[in-house]
VOGU-3710 file (C-alpha; in Angstrom, 3 decimals, decimal comma):
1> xxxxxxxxxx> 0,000/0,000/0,000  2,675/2,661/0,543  4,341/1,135/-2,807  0,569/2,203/-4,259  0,497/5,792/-2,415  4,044/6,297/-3,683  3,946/4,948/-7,076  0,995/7,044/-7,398  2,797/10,172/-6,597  5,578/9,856/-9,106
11> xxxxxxxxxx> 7,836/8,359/-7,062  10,364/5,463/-8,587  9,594/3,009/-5,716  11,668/-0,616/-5,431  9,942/-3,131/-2,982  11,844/-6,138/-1,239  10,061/-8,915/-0,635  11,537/-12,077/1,941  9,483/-14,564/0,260  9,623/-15,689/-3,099
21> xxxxxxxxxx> 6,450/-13,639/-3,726  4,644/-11,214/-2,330  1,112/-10,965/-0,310  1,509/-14,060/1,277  -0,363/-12,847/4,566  -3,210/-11,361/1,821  -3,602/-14,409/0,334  -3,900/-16,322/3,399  -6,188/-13,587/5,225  -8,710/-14,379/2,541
31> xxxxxxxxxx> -8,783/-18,100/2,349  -12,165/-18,344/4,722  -13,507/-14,495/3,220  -10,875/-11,421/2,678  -12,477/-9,438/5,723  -11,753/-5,795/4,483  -12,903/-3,720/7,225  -15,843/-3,396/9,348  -18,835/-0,670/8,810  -19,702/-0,329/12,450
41> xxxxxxxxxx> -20,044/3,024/13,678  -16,269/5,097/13,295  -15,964/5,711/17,512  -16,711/2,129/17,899  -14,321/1,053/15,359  -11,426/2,963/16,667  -12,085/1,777/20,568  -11,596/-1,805/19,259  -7,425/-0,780/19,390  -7,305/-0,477/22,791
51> xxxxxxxxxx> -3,779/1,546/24,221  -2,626/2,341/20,383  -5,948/3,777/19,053  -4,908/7,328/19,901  -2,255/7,188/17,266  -3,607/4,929/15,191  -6,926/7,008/14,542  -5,715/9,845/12,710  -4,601/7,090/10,165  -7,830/5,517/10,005
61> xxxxxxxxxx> -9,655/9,323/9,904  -7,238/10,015/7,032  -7,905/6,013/5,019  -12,215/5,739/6,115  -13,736/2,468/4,957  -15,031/4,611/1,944  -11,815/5,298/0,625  -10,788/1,740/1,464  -14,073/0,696/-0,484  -13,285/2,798/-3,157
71> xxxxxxxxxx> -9,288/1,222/-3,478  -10,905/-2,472/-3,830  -13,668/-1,336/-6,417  -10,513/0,248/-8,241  -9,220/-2,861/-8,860  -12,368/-4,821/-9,867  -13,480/-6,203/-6,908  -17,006/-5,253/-5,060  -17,845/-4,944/-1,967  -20,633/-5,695/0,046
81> xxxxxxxxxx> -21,215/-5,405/4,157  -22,006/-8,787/5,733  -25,042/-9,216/8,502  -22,083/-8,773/10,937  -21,203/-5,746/9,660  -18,319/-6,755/7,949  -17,090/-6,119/5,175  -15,523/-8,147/1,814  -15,086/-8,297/-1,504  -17,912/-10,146/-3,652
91> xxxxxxxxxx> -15,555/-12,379/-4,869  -14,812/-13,457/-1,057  -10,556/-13,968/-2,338  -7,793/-11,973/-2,178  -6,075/-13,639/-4,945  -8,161/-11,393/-7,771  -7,541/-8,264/-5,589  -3,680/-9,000/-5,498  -3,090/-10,295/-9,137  -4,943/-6,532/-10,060
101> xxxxxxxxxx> -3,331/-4,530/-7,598  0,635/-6,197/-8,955  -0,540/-5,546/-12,501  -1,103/-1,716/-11,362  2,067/-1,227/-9,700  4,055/-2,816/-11,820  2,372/-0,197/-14,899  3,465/2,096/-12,618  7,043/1,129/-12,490  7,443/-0,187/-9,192
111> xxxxxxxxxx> 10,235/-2,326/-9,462  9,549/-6,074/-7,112  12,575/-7,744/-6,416  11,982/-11,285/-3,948  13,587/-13,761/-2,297  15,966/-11,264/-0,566  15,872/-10,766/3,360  16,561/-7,488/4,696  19,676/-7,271/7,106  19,822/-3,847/8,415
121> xxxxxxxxxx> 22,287/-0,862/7,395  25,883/-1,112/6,439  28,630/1,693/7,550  27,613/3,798/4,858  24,048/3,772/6,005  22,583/1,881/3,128  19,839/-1,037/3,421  21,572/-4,618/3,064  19,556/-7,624/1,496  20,694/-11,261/1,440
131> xxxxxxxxxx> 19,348/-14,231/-0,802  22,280/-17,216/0,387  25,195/-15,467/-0,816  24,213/-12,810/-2,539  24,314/-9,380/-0,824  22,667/-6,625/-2,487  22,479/-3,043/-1,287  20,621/-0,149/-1,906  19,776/3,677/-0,552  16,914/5,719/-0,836
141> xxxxxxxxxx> 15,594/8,698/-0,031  12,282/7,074/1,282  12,579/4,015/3,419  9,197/2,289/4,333  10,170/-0,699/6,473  6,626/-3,009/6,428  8,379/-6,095/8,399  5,176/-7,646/9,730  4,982/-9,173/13,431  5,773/-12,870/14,363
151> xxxxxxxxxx> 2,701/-14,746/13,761  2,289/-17,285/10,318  6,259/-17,223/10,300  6,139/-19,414/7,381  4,499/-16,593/5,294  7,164/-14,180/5,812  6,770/-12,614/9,237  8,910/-14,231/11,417  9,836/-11,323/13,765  13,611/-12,197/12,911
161> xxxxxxxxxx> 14,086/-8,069/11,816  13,798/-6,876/15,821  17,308/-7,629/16,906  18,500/-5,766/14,119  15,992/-2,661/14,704  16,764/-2,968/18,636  20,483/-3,319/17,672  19,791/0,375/16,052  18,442/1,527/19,415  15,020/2,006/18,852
171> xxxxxxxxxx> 12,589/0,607/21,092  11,025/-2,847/20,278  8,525/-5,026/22,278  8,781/-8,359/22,792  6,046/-10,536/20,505  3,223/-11,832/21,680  0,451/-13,917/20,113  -2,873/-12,433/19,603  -6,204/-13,578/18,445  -4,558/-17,000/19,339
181> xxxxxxxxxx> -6,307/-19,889/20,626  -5,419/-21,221/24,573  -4,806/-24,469/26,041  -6,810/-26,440/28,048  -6,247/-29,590/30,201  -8,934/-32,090/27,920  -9,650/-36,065/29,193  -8,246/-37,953/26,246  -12,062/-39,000/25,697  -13,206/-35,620/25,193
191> xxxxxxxxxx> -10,721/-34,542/22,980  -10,755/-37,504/20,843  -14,428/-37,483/20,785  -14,606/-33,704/20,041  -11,679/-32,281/18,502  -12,859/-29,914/15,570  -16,402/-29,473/16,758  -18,161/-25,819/16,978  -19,134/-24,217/20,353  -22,240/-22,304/18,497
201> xxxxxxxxxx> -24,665/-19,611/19,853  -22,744/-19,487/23,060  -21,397/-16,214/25,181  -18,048/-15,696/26,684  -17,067/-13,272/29,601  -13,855/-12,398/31,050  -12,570/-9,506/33,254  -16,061/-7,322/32,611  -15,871/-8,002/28,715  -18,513/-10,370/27,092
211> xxxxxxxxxx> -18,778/-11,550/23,485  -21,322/-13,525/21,797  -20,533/-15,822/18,875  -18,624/-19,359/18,230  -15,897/-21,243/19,376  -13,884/-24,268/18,717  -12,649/-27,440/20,475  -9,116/-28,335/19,664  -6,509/-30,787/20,426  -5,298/-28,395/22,468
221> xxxxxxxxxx> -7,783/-26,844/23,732  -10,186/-23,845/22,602  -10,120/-21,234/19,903  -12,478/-18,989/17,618  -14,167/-16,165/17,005  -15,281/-14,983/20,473  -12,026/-16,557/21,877  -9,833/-14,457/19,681  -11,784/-11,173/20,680  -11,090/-11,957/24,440
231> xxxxxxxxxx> -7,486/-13,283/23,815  -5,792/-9,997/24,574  -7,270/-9,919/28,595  -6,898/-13,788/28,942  -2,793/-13,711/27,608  -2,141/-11,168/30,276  -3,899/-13,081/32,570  -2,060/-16,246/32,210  1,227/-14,322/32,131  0,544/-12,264/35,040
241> xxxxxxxxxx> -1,218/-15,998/37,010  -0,166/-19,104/35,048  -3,692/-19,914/34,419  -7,338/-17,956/33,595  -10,698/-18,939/33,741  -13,217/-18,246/31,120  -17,037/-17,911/31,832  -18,747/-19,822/29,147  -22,677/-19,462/29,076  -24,028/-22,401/26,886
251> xxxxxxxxxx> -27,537/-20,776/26,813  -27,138/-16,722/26,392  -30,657/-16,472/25,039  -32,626/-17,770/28,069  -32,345/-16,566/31,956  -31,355/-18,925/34,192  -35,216/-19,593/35,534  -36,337/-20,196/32,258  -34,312/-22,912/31,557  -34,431/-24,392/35,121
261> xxxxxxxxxx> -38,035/-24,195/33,904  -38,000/-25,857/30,817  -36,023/-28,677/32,828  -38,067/-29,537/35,430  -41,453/-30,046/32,609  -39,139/-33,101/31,583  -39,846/-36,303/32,614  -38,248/-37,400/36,243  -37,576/-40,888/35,223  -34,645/-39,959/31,877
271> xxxxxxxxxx> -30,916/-38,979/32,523  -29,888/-35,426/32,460  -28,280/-35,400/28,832  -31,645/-36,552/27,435  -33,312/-33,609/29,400  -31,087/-31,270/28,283  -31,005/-32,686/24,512  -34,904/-32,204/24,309  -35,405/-29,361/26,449  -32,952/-27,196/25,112
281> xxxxxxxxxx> -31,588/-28,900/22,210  -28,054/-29,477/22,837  -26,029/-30,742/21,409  -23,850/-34,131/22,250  -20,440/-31,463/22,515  -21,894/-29,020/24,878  -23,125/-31,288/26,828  -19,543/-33,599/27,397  -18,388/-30,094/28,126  -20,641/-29,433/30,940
291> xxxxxxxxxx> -19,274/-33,033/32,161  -16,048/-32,885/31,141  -15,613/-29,420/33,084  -17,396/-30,507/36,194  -16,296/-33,321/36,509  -19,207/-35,540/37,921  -22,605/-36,728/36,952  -24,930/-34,144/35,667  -27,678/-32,932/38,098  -30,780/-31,621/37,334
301> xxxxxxxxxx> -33,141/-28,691/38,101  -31,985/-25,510/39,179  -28,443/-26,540/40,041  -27,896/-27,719/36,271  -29,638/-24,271/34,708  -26,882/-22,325/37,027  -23,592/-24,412/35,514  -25,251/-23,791/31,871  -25,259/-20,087/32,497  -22,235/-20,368/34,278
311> xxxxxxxxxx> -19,754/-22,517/33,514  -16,179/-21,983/33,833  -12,773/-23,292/31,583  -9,798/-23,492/32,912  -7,042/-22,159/30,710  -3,421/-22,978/31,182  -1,121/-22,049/28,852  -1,077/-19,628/25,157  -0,984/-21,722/22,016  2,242/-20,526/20,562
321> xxxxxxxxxx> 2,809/-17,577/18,657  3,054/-19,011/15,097  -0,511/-20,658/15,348  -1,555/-17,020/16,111  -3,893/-14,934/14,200  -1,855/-11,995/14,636  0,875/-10,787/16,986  1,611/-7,927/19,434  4,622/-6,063/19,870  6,705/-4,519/17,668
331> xxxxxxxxxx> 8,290/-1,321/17,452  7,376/1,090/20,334  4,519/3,478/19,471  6,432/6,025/21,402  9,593/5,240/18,810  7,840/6,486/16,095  5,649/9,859/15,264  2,111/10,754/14,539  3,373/9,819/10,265  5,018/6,557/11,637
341> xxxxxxxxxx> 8,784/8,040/10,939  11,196/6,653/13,140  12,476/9,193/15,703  16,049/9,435/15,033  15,930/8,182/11,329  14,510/10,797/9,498  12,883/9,471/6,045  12,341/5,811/7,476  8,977/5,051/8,233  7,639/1,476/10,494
351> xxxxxxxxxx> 3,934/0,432/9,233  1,345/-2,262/9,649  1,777/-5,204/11,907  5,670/-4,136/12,934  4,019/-1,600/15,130  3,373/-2,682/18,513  -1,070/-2,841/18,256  -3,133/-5,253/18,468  -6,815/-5,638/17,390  -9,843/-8,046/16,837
361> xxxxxxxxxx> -10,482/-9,860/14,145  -13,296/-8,499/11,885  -11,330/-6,351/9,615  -9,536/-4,383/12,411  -6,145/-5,541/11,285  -6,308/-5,380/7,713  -7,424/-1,883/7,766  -5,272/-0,372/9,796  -1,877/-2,134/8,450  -3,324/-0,153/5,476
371> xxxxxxxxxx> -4,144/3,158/7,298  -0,582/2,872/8,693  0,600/2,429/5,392  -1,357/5,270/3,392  -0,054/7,969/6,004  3,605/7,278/6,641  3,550/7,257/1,980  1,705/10,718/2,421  3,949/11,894/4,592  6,727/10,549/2,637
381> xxxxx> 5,330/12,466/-0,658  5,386/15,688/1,389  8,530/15,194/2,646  10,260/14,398/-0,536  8,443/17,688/-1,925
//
């Protein structure tokens, strides 16, 4: 994207790329749906960065959804807003978007070169790419450093740039996974039994913050959609604890009375699973959960209708950072200014993931490692004018 702002501004732009092609992350960010952005309301959408949406929102003020809209239509692909709000292409890829948007830079000029790794600066201050033995080197009067964080390392982002940036003395967090599934302590029968299947229509809560929506059983342990969007709070937990424990209400849409209602109208004389099965129709996984997490033989009535509405999992451990979503850390937001320059390396911007924010899934990510990307390239244009 700052290639595209650049390009776009006359500027004779060269882009490196680690991997023997580029857009890897794209490509893989659209394999269930290329989730653009999301059309809730803009104060909403900002909140959802936590600590780094005061510098991130003049980025997103200055790239809105409209103009982001209106880059995708550019290159051929509608859009349309999902009933969550979100939004995508028609085509629901990211290969069509990416073919387009290479075909447009390279008519522009921009210059690709892959398969080299960026190494830092040499004596002389220039940028120093490897491929095996082959050391290239180059200088420019714009340097847009778009390094990615340490999550999918076999896509390109493997983090491995930070001792060289630290080494530089600007300030770099450590990485951390983030929308990232957790671990949790499953029988063998359960997990053999259940591995793969969906936690749906359910409601998680931890540390005051609720989210409705789906969830996963793993090998390891639990994942998702409303895990990921509570992974933030339950990382720091287990850091801070060794452990957290996440309130899991099987039945958000009825109060605890009414379904302590509906059980007791079921017949005295059948086992608890069939009472819940026809009384609230769930199904055979939720169920094993409520077992597998207390640990005894179901009971009924009003006791049962409280560890529905209440049920707690014990999480132990983070899955590890390259089965993560996304990643935080990254260069300081304090190391860099309100254009994402580098303090102390004037002309050399950090965008996108490198920066240390983190954000929901939903479109949150992808739009602002654009946003990022639009300003520091404005900036750049201004600069170099």
């Amino acid at each position: 994207m700052a290639a595209e702002v650049l390009s776009a501004g006359g500027v004779a732009v060269t882009l490196y790329e680690r991997m023997p092609s580029v857009g890897r992350k794209l490509l893989i960010a659209g394999r269930g749906g290329l989730n653009l952005s999301h059309s809730e309301p803009f104060d909403r959408f900002a909140a959802r960065y936590g600590a780094a949406a005061a510098l991130l929102k003049p980025a997103l003020v200055a790239f809105p959804l409209s103009d982001l809209v209106a880059w995708a239509e550019g290159l051929g692909q509608e859009t349309f807003v999902g009933s969550s709000g979100r939004v995508f292409p028609k085509s629901m890829k990211a290969s069509p978007l990416l073919r387009a948007w290479l075909r447009r830079l390279t008519a522009r000029g921009v210059v690709i070169k892959t398969r080299l790794e960026w190494r830092g600066w040499d004596a002389e201050n220039a940028l120093v790419f490897q491929s095996g033995a082959n050391v290239v080197r180059d200088t420019g009067d714009i340097v847009v450093l778009a390094l990615g964080g340490a999550s999918w390392p076999k896509l390109g982002s493997n983090g491995a740039w930070r001792k060289t940036v630290v080494a530089r003395g600007i300030d770099v967090k450590p990485f951390r996974p983030s929308n990232c599934g957790f671990v949790v302590d499953w029988s063998d029968v359960f997990r053999s039994r259940f591995e793969g299947e969906p936690l749906k229509g359910i409601e998680l809560s931890f540390d005051g913050k609720t989210v409705r929506g789906e969830a996963l059983i793993t090998r390891a342990g639990i994942e998702g959609g409303a895990v990921y969007a509570l992974s933030a709070p339950l990382r720091d937990a287990i850091e801070a604890q060794g452990h957290a424990r996440l309130h899991v209400d099987l039945r958000p849409e009825l109060s605890e009375a009414e379904i302590a209602g509906r059980l007791e109208r079921q017949r005295s004389d059948q086992s608890a699973a069939n009472a819940l099965r026809k009384a609230l129709a769930m199904p055979p996984v939720q169920i094993n959960l409520l077992r597998e997490v207390l640990g005894k033989a179901l009971e009924g009535g009003a006791t049962l209708a409280r560890q529905i509405k209440h049920l707690e999992i014990e999480l132990r451990a983070v899955q590890p950072i390259d089965r993560a979503i996304s990643s935080a850390g990254g260069v300081a937001l304090d190391a860099v200014d309100a254009d994402f320059m580098i303090r102390g390396l004037p002309g050399t911007y950090a965008v996108g993931e490198m920066l240390d924010w983190e954000a929901p899934t939903g479109g949150y990510l992808l739009h602002a490692t654009l946003a990022t990307a639009v300003t520091a390239a404005r900036a750049a244009l201004l600069r170099l004018s």
